[in-house]
N, C-alpha and C positions, 0 to 999 in steps of 0.2 A: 566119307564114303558110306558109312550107315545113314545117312540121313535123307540123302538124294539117290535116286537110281541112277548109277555109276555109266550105263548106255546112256541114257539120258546127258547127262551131266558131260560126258566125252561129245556129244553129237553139237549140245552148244559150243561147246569151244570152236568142234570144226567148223561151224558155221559161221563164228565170227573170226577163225582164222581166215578160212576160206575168203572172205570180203576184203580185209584188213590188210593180211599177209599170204597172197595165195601165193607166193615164189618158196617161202620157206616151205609148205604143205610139199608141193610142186618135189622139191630139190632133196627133205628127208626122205620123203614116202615113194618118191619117183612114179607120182599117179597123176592122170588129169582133171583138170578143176572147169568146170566148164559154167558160164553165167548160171545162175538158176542153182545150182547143187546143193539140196541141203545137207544135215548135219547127218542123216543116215547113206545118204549114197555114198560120202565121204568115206563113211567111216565102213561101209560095205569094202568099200575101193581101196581101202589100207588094208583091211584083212586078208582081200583077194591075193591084192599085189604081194603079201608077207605068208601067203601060203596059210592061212590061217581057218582051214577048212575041217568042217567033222565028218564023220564019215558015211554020212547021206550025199557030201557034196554042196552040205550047205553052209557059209559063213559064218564060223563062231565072233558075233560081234562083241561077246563078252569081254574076249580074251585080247581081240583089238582094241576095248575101249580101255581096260586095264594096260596094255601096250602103252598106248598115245598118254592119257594119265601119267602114267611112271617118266616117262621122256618129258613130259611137260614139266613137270616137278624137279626134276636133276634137272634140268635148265640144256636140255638135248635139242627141245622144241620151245622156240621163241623166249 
């Protein structure tokens, strides 16, 4: 986690889930995966759907990307 930036590093995953395994994305996150998605809309689109907002209104993709990370690692997500 110190060594890569943690948005970054969650964005690829979703990207190559998103190819690989768009049902699981699909069926945890309960969002839509659409051809073409990269790893930020993804990951925009988990925070959305998870209420994950500051208080401008804008999507803290931080606190997504540490989300998606943690479930990935306890074996939550794939």
């Amino acid at each position: 986690d110190d060594v890569v930036d943690i948005e970054s590093l969650t964005m690829l995953l979703l990207e190559y889930l998103g190819v690989e395994y768009p049902e699981v994305l699909k069926q945890r996150y309960k969002i839509e995966i659409n051809a073409g998605d990269d790893g930020k809309i993804l990951l925009e689109n988990i925070g959305r759907k998870r209420g994950m907002l500051l208080s401008d209104g804008e999507i803290n993709t931080e606190r997504a990307a540490i989300t998606v990370l943690d479930e990935y690692r306890s074996g939550k997500l794939g």
